[in-house]
C-alpha positions in Angstrom: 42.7 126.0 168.0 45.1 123.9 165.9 47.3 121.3 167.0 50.5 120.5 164.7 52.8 117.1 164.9 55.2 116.3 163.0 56.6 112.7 162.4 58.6 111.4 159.5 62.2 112.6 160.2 65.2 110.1 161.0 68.6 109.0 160.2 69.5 108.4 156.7 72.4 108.3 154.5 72.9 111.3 151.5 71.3 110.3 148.9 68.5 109.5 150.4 65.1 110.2 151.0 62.2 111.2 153.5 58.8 112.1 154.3 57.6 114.1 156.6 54.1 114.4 158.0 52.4 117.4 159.7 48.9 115.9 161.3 47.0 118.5 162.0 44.0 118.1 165.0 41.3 120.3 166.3 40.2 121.8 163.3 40.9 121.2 159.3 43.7 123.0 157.9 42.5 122.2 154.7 42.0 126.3 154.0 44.9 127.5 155.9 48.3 128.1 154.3 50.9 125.9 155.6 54.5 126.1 156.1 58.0 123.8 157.1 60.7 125.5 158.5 63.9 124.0 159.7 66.7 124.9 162.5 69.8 123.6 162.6 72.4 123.6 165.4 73.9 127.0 166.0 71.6 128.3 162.8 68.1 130.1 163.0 64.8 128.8 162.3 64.7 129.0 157.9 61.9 128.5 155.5 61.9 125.4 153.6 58.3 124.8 151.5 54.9 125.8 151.8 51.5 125.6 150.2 48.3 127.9 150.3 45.1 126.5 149.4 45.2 124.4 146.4 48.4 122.2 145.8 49.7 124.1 142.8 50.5 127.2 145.0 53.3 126.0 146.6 56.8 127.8 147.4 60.3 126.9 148.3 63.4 127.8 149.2 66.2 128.0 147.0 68.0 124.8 148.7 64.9 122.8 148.1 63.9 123.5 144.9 64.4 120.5 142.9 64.9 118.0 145.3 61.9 119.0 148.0 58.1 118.7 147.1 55.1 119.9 149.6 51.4 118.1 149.0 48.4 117.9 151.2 45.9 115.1 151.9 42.6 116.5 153.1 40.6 113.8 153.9 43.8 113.2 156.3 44.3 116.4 157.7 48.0 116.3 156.7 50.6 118.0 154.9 53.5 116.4 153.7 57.2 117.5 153.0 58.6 114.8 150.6 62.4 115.6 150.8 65.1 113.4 148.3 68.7 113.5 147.4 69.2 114.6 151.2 72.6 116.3 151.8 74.5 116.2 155.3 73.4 120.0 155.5 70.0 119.4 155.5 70.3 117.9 159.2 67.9 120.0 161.4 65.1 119.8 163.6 61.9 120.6 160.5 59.0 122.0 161.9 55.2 123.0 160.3 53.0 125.8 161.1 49.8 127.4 159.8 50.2 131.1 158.3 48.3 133.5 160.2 46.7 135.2 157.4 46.0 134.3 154.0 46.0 137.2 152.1 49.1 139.5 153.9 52.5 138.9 155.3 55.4 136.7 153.9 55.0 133.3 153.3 59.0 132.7 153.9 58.9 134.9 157.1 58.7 132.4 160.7 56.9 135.0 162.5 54.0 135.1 160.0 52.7 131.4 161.4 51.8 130.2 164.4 50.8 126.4 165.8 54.3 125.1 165.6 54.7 121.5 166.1 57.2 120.0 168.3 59.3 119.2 165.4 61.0 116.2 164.1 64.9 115.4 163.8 66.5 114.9 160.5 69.9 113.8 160.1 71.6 112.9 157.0 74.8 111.3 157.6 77.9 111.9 154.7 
């Protein structure tokens, strides 16, 4: 089994930037689909980037496209969620998880993962 933790968030000013980490322990996720999701008060849990195997298959949502960018580091273990120009409504709790399956279900769909992290705070102040 996989355990997720996520690190990185914090309080910033718009405009600015982050990183987030998701460190992944008991086993490599090096060939498992990855996903960050985000909930913010009073909103549900919504897709924000993931990656399958190799880098160049990655996937966002429509908010983050542009300004959000998803990498992995291997040899770490990690995924990251590099997030810039960060707007007050991208203050939420951001959260990683591993995609159950490779090859079926959605890829922008929360129940399709599992091995959620605790989550980290993100609050971008106007």
């Amino acid at each position: 089994q996989v355990q997720l933790e996520e690190s990185g968030g914090g309080l910033v000013k718009a405009g600015s930037s982050l990183r987030l980490s998701c460190a992944a322990s008991g086993r490599s996720i090096t060939n498992t689909p990855v996903g960050w999701f985000r909930m913010a008060p009073g909103k549900e849990r919504e897709f924000v980037a993931g990656v399958r195997i190799l880098e160049k298959e990655r996937y966002f949502a429509d908010f983050a496209k542009g300004r959000f960018t998803i990498s992995r580091d291997n040899a770490q273990n990690i995924v990251y969620l590099q997030m810039n120009n960060l707007k007050h409504e991208d203050t939420a709790v951001y959260y990683c998880a591993t995609k159950k399956s490779l090859w079926s279900g959605s890829a922008f769909e929360a129940s399709e993962y599992e091995n959620w992290g605790q989550g980290t705070q993100v609050t971008v102040s106007s």
